[in-house]
MIDOSE-1310 file (N, C-alpha, C; in nm, 2 decimals, decimal comma, always signed):
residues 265
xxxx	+0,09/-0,12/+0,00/+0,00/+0,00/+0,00/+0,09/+0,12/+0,00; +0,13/+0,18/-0,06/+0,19/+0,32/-0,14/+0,13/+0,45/-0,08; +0,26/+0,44/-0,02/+0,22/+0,64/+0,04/+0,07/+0,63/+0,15; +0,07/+0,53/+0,23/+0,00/+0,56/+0,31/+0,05/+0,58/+0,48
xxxx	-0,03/+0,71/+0,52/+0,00/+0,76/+0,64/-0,05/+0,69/+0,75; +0,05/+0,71/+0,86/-0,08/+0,69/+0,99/-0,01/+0,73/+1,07; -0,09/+0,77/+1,16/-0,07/+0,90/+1,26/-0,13/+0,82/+1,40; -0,01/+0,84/+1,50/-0,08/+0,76/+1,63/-0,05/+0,89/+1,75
xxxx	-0,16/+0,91/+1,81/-0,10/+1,03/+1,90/-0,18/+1,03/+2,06; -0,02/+1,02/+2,13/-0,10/+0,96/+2,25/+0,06/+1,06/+2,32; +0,10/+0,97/+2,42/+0,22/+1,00/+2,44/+0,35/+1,04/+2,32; +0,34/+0,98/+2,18/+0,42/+1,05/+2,11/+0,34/+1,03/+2,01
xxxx	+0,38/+1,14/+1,91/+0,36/+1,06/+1,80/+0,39/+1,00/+1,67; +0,34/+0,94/+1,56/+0,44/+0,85/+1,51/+0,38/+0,88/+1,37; +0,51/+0,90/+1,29/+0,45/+0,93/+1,09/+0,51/+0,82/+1,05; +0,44/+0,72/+0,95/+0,47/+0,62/+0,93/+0,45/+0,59/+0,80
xxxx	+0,55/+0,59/+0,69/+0,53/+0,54/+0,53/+0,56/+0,41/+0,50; +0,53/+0,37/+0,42/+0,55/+0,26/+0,39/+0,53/+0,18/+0,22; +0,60/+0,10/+0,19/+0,58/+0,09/+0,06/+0,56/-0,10/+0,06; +0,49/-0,19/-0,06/+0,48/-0,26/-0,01/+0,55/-0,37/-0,08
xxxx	+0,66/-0,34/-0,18/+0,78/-0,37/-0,24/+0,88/-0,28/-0,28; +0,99/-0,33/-0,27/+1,11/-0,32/-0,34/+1,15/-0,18/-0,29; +1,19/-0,07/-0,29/+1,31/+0,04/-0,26/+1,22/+0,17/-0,25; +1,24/+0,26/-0,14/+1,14/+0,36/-0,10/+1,20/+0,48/-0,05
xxxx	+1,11/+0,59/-0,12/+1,22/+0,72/-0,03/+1,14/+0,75/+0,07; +1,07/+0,68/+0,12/+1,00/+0,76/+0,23/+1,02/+0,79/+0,37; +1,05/+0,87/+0,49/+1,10/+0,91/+0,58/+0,96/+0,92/+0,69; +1,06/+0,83/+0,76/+0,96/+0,84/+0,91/+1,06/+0,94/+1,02
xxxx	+0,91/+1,00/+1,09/+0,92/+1,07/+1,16/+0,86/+1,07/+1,29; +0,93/+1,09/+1,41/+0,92/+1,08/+1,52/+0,90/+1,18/+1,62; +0,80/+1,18/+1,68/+0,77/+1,36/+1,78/+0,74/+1,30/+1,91; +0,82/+1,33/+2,03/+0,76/+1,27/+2,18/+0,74/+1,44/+2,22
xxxx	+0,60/+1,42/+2,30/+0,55/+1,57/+2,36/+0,62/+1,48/+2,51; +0,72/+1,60/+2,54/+0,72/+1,62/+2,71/+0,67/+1,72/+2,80; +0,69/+1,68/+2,89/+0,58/+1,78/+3,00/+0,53/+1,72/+3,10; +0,42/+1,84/+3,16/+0,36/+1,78/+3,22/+0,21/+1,75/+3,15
xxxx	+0,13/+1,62/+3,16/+0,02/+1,59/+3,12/-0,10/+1,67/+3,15; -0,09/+1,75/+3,27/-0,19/+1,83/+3,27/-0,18/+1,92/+3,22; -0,07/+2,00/+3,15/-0,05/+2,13/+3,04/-0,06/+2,13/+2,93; -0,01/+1,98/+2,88/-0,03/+1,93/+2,73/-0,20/+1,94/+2,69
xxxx	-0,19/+2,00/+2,57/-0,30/+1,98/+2,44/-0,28/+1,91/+2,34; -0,39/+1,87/+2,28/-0,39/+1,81/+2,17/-0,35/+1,90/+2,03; -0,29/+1,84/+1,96/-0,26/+1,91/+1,82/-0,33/+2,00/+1,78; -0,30/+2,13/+1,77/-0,34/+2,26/+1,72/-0,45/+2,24/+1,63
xxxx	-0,42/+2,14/+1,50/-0,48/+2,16/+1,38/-0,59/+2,04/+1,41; -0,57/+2,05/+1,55/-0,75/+1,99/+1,61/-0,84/+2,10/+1,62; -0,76/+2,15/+1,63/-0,86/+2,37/+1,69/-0,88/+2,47/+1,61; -0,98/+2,52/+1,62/-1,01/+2,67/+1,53/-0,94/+2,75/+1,67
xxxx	-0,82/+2,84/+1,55/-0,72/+2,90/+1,65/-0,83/+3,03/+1,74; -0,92/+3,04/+1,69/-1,01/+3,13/+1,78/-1,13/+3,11/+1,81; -1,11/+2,97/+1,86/-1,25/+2,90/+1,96/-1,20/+2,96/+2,10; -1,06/+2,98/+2,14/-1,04/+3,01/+2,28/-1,10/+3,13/+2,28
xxxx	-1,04/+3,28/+2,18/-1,07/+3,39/+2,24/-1,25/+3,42/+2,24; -1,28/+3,34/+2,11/-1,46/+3,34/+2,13/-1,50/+3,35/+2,25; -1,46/+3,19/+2,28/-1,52/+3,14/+2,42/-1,51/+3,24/+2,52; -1,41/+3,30/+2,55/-1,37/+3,41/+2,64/-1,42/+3,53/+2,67
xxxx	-1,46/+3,57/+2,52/-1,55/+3,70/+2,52/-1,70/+3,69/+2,57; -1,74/+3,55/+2,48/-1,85/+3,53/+2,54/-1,90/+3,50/+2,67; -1,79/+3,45/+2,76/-1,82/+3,39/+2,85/-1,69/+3,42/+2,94; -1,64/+3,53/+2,98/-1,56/+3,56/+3,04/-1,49/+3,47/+3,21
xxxx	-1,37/+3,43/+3,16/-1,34/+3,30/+3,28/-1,24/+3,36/+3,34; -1,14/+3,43/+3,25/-1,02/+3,47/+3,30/-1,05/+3,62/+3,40; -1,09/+3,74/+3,29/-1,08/+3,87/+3,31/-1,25/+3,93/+3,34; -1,26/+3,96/+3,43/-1,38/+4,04/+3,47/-1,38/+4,17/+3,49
xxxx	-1,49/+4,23/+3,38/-1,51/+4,35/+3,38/-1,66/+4,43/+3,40; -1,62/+4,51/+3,50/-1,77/+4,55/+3,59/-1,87/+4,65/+3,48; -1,96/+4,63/+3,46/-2,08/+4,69/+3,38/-2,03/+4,82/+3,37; -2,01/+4,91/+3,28/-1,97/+5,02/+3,25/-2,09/+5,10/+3,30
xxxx	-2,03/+5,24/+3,35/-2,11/+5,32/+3,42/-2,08/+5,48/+3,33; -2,17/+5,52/+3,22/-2,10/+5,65/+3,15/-2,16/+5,75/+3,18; -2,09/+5,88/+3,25/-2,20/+5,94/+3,28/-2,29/+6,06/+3,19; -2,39/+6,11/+3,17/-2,45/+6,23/+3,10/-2,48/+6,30/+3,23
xxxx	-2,45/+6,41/+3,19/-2,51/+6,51/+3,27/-2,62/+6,58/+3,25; -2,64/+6,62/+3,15/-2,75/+6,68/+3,15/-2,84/+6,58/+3,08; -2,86/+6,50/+3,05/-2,98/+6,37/+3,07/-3,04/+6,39/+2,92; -2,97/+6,41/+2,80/-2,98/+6,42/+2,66/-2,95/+6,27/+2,59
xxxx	-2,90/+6,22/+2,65/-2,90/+6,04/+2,63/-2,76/+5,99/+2,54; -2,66/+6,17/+2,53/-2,55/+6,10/+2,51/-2,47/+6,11/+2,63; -2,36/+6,03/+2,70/-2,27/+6,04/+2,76/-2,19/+6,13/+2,74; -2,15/+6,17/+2,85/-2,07/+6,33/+2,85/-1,92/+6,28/+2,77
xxxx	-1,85/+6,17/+2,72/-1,70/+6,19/+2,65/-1,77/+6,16/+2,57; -1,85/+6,20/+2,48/-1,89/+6,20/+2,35/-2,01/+6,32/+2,31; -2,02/+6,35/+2,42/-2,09/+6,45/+2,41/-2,03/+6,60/+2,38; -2,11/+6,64/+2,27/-2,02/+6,82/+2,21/-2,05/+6,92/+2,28
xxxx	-2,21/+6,90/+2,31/-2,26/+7,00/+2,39/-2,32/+6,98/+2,53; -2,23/+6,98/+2,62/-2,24/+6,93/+2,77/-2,37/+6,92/+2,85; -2,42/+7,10/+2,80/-2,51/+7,16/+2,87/-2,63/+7,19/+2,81; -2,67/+7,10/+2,70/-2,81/+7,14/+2,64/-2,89/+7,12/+2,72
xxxx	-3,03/+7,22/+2,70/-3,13/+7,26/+2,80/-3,20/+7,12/+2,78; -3,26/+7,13/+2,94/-3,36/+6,96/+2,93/-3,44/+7,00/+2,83; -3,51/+6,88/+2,76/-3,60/+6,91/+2,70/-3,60/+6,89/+2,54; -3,42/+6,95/+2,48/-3,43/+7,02/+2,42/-3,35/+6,84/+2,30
xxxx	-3,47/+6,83/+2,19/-3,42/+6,71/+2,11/-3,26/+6,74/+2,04; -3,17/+6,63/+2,06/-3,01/+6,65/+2,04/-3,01/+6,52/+1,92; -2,89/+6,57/+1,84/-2,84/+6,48/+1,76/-2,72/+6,35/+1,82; -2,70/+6,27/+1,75/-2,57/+6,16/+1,79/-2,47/+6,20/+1,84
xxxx	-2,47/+6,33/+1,83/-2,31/+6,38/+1,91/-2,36/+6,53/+2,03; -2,47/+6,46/+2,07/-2,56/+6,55/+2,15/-2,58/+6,65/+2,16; -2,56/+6,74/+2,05/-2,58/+6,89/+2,02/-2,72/+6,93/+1,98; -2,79/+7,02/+2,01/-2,87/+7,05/+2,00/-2,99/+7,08/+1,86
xxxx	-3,04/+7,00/+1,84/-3,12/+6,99/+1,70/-3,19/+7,09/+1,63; -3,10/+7,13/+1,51/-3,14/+7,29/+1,44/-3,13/+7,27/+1,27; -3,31/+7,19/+1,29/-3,36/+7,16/+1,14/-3,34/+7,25/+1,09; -3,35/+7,36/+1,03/-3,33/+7,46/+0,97/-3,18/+7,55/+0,93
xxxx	-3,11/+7,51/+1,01/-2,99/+7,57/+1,02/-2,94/+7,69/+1,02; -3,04/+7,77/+1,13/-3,06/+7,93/+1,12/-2,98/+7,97/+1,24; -2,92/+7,87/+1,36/-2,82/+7,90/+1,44/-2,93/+7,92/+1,58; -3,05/+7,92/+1,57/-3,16/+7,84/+1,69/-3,20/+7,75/+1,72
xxxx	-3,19/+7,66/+1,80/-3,20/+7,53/+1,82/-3,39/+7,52/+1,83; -3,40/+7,37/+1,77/-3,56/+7,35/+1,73/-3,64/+7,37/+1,85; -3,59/+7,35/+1,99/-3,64/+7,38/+2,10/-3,71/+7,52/+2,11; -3,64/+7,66/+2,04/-3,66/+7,77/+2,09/-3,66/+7,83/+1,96
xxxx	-3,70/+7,77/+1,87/-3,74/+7,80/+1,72/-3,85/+7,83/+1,73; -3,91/+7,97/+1,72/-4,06/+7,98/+1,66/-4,09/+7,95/+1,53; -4,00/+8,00/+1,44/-4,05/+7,95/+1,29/-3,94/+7,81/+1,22; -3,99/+7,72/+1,26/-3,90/+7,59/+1,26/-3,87/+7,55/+1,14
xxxx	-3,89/+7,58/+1,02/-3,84/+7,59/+0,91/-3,83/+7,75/+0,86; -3,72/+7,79/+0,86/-3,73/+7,93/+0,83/-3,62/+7,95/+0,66; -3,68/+7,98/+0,54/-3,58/+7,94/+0,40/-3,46/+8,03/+0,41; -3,34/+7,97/+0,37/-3,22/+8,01/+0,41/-3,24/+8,17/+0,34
xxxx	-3,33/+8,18/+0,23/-3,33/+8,38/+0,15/-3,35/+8,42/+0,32; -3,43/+8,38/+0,39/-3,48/+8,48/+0,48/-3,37/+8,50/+0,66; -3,26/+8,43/+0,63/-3,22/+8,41/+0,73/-3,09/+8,58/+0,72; -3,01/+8,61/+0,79/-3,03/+8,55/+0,91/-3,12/+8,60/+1,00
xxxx	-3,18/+8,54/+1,13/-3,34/+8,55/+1,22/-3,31/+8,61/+1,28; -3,38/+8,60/+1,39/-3,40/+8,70/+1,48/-3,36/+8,58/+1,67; -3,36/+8,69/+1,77/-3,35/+8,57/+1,88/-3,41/+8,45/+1,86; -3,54/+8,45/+1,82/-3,68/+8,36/+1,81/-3,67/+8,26/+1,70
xxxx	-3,55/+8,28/+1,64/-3,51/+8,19/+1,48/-3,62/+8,28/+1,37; -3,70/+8,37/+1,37/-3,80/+8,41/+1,29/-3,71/+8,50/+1,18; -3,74/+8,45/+1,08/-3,63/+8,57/+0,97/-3,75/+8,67/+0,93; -3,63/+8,76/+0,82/-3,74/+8,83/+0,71/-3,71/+8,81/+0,62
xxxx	-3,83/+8,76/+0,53/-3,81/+8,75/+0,45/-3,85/+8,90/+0,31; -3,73/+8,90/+0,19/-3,72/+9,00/+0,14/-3,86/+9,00/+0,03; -3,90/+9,13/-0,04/-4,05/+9,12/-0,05/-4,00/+9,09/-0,22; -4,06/+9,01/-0,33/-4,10/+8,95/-0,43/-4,09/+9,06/-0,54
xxxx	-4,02/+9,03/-0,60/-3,98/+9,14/-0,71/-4,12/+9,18/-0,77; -4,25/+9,11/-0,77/-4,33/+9,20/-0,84/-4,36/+9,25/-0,71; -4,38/+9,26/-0,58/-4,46/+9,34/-0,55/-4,36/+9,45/-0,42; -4,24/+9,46/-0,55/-4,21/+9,59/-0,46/-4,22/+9,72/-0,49
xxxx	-4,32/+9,69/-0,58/-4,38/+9,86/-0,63/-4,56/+9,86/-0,59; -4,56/+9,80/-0,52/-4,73/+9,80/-0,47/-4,73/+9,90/-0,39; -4,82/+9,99/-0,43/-4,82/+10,12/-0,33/-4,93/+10,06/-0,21; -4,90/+10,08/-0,08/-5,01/+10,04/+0,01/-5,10/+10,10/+0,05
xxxx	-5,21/+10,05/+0,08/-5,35/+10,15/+0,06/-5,33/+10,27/+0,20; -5,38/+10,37/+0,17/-5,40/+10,48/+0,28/-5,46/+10,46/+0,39; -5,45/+10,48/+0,49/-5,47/+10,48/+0,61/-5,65/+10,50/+0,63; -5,72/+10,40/+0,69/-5,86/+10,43/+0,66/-5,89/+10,54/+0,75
xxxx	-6,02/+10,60/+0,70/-6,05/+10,71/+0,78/-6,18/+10,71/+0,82; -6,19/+10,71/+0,90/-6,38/+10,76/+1,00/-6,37/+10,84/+1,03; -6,39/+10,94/+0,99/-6,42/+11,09/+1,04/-6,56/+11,12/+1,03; -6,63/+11,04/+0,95/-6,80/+11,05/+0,96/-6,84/+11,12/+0,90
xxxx	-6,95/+11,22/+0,89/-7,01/+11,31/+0,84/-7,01/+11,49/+0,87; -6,99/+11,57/+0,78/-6,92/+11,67/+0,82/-7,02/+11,81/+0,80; -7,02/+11,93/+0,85/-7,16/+12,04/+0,80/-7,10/+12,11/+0,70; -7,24/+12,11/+0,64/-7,23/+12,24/+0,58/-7,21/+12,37/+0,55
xxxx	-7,17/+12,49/+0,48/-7,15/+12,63/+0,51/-7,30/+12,70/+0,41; -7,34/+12,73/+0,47/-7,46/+12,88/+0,43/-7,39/+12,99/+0,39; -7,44/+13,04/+0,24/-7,39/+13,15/+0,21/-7,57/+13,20/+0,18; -7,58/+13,33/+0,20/-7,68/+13,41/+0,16/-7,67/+13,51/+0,06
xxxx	-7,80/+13,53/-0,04/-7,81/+13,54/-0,15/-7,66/+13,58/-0,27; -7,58/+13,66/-0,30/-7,48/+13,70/-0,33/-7,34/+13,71/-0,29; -7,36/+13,65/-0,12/-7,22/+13,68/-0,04/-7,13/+13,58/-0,05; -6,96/+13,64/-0,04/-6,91/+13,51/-0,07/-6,81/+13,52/+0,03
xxxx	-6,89/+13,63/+0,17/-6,74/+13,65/+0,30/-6,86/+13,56/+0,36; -6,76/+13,47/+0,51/-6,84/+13,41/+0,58/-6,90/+13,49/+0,71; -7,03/+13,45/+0,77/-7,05/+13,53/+0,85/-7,07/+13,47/+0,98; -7,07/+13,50/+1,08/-7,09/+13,43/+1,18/-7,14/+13,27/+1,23
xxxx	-7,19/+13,29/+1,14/-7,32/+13,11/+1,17/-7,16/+13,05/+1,09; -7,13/+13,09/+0,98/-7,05/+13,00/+0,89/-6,91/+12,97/+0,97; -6,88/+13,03/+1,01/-6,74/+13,07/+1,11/-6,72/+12,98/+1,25; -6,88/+12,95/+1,29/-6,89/+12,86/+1,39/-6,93/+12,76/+1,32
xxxx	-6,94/+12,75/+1,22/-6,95/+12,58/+1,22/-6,81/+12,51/+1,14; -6,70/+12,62/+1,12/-6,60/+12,61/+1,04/-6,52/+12,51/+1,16; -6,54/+12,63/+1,25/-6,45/+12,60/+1,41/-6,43/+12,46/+1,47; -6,60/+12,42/+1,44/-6,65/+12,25/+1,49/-6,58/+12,17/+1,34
xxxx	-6,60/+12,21/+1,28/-6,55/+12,12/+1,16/-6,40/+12,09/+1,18; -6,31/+12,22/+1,17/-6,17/+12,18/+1,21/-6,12/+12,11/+1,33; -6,20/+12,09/+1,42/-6,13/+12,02/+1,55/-6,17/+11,86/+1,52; -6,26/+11,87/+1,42/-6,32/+11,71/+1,39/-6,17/+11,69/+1,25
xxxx	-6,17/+11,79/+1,19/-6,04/+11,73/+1,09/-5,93/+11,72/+1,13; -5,88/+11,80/+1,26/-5,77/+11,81/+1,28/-5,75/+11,68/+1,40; -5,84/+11,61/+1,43/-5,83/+11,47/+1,50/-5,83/+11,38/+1,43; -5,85/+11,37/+1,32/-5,81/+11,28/+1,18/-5,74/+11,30/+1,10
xxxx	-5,59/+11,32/+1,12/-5,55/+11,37/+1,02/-5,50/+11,26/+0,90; -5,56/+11,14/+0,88/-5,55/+11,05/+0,78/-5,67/+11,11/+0,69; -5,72/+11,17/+0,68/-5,83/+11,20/+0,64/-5,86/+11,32/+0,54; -5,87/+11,30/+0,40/-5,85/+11,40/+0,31/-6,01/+11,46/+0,30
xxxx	-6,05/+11,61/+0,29/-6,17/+11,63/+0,30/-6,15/+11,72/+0,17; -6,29/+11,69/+0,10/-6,32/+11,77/-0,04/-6,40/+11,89/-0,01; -6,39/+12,03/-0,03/-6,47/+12,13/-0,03/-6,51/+12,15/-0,14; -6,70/+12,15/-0,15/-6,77/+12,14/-0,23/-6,85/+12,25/-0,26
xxxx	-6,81/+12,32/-0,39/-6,92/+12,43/-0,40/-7,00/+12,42/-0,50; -7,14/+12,47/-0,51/-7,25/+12,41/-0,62/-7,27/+12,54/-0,71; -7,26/+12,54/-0,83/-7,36/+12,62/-0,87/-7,42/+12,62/-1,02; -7,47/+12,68/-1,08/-7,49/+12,65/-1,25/-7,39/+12,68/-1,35
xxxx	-7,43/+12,66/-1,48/-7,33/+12,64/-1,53/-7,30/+12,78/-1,64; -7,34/+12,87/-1,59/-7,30/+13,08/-1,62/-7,20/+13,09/-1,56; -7,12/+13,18/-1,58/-6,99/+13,27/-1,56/-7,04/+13,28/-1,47; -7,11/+13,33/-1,45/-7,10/+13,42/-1,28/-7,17/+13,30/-1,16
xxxx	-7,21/+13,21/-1,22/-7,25/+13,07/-1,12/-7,10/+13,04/-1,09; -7,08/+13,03/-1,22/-6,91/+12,95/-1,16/-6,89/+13,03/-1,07; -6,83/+13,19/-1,12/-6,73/+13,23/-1,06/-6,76/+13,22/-0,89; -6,88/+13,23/-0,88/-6,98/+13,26/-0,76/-6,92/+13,14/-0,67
xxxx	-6,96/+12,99/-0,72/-6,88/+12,91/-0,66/-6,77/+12,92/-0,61; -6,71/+12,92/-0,72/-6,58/+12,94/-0,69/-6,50/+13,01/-0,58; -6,54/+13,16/-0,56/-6,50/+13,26/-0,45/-6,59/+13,18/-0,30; -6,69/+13,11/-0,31/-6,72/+13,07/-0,20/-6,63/+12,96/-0,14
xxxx	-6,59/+12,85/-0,24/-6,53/+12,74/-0,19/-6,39/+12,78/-0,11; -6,35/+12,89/-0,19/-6,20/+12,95/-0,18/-6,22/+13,03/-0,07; -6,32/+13,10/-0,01/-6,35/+13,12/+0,13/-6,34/+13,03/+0,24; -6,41/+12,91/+0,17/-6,38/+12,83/+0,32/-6,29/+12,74/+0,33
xxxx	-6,20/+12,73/+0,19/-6,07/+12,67/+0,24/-5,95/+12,74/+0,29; -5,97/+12,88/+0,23/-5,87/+13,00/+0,35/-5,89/+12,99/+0,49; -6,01/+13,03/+0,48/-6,06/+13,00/+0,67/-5,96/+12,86/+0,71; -6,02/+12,76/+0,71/-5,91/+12,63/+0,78/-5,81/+12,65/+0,76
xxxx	-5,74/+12,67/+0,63/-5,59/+12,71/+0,64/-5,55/+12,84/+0,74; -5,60/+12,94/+0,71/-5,55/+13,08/+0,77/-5,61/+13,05/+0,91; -5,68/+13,07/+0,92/-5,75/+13,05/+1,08/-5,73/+12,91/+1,15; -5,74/+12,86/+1,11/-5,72/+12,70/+1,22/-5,63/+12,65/+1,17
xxxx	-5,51/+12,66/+1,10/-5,40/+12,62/+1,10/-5,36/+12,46/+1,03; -5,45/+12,45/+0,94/-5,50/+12,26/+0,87/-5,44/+12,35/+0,75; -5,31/+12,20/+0,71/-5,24/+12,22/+0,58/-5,34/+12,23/+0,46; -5,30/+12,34/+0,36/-5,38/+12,33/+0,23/-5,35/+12,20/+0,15
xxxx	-5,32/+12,09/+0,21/-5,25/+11,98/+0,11/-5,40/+11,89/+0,17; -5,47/+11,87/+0,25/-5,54/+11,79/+0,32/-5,70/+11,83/+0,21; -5,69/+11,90/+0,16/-5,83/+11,96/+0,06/-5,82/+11,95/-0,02; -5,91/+11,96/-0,15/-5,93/+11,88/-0,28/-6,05/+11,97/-0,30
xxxx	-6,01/+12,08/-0,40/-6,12/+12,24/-0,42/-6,18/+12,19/-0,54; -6,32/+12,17/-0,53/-6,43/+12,17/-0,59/-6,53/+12,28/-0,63; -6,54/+12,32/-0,72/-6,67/+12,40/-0,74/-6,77/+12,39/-0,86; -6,88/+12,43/-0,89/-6,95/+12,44/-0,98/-7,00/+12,29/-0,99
xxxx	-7,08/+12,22/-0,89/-7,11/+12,10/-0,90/-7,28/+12,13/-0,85; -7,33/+12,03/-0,86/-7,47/+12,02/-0,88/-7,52/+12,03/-0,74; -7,62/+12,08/-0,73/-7,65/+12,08/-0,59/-7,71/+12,25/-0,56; -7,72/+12,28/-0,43/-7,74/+12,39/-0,36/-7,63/+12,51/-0,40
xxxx	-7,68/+12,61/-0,47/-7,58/+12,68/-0,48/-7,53/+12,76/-0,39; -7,61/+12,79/-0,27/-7,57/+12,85/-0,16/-7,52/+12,82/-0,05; -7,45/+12,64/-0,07/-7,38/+12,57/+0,03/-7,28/+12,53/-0,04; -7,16/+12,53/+0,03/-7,05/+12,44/+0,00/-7,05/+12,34/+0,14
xxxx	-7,00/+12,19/+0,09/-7,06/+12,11/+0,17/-6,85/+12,06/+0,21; -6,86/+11,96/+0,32/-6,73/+11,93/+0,34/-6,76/+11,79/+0,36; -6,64/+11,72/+0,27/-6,71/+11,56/+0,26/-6,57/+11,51/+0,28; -6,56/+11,41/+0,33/-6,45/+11,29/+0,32/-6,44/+11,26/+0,17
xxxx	-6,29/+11,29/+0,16/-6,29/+11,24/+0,00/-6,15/+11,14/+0,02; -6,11/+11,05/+0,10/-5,98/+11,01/+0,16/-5,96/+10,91/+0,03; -5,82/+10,91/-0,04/-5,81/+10,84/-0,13/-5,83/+10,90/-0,28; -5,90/+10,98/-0,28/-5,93/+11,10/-0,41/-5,83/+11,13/-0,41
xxxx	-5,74/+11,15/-0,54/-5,69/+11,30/-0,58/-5,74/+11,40/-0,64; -5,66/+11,48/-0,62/-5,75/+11,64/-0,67/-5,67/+11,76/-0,60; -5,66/+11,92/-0,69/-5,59/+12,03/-0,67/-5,64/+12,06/-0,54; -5,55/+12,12/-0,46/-5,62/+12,22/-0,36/-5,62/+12,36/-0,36
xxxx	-5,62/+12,38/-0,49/-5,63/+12,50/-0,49/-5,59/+12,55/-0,68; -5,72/+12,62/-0,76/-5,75/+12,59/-0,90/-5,74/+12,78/-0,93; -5,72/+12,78/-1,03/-5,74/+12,94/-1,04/-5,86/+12,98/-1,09; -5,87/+13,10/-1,06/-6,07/+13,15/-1,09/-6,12/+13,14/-1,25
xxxx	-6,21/+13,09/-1,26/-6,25/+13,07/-1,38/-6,29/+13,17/-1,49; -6,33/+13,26/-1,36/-6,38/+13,40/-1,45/-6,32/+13,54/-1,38; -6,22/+13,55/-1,33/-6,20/+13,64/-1,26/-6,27/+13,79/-1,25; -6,28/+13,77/-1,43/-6,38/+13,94/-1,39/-6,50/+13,96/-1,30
xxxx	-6,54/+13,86/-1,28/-6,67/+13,87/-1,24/-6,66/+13,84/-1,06; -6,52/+13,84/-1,02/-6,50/+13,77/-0,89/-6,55/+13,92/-0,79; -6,59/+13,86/-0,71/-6,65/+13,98/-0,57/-6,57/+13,96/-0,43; -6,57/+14,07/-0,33/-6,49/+14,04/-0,30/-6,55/+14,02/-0,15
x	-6,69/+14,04/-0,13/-6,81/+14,03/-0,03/-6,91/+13,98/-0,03
């Protein structure tokens, strides 16, 4: 039998060839393990060289090591030697390296973020993380509406038959009218004079309205920019009326239509 091995292993062991005629190169070999019997193991290449350290990890015989204790301080759920931010506020949701969680990336943490998604055009925010954001190329020509006005309902002025100076009655009710304008000053008011449609209707209007918008300006001290001079409009020709006209444009002040005919009482 040609080239067969055998292996005997106890106290020594023994490699044994053999041939079963005639002239052979084959070489035996002889191994005695000494020692002591209780230190000896069996042949390595009986073992997976890392069944020991397995076993060991798993099941620790040699080395005992006490349950790790890591501490966090401030109770964010990472351990303080891996923790970046020692001191985040309780409460406050942290990332893997326990820093404080800032969806947005405006430099406020989500805790104390009022506007929790804020787009990076509008940053940078405010304490609150709230940005501004810049206003939209069409609408940065929107004029914004004027200031609303309640000023209510306003009197009348009486003029009698041909006069176009104010008289007493007209004077006191100018007086009440300007303390009601001059407490609104959002509030643009039209002076309205009526008359037909003759030269001397106009003009007539005309020197009346221009009476009672001198009065508020000269006397009560209300800018001529706040009025909007009307005349020759339909109505009562012997009143000029004072109306909220807020939001109107219009002159405050027109030149006489017919001057020849202007009076000056």
């Amino acid at each position: 039998m040609k080239n067969m091995k055998y292996f005997l292993v106890a106290a020594f062991m023994l490699s044994l060839g053999a041939t079963a005629f005639g002239q052979t190169t084959d070489k035996a070999a002889y191994k005695k393990q000494t020692g002591s019997t209780d230190k000896r193991v069996a042949p390595l290449w009986w073992y997976n060289p890392l069944a020991y350290p397995y076993s060991e990890i798993s099941n620790p015989s040699i080395m005992k090591f006490p349950k790790p204790v890591l501490d966090d301080s401030d109770n964010d759920g990472v351990a303080d030697q891996f923790d970046v931010e020692p001191n985040t506020p309780a409460g406050c949701p942290v990332d893997t390296k326990g820093k404080s969680r800032d969806t947005d990336g405006d430099g406020v943490p989500d805790c104390r973020d009022k506007e929790l998604i804020t787009p990076t055009t509008c940053q940078p925010v405010d304490a609150d993380g709230v940005g501004k954001c810049p206003d939209p190329e069409c609408c940065k020509n929107i004029v914004p509406p004027p200031p609303a006005c309640n000023i209510g309902s306003l009197p009348s002025v009486q003029f009698g038959g041909s006069a176009v100076s104010l008289n007493a009655a007209g004077t006191a009710i100018l007086d009440a009218a300007a303390a009601t304008i001059k407490a609104n000053p959002n509030c643009k008011i039209c002076v309205v004079g009526h008359g037909g449609a003759s030269k001397r209707e106009q003009q007539l209007s005309w020197d009346r309205t221009n009476a009672v918008i001198n009065y508020l300006v000269e006397k009560q001290g209300i800018s001529r920019d706040r009025f909007v001079f009307k005349y020759g409009e339909e109505g009562d020709a012997n009143t000029v009326d004072l109306q909220d006209c807020s939001g109107e444009e219009g002159p405050n002040m027109v030149p006489a239509p017919h001057p020849q005919y202007r009076k000056s009482k």
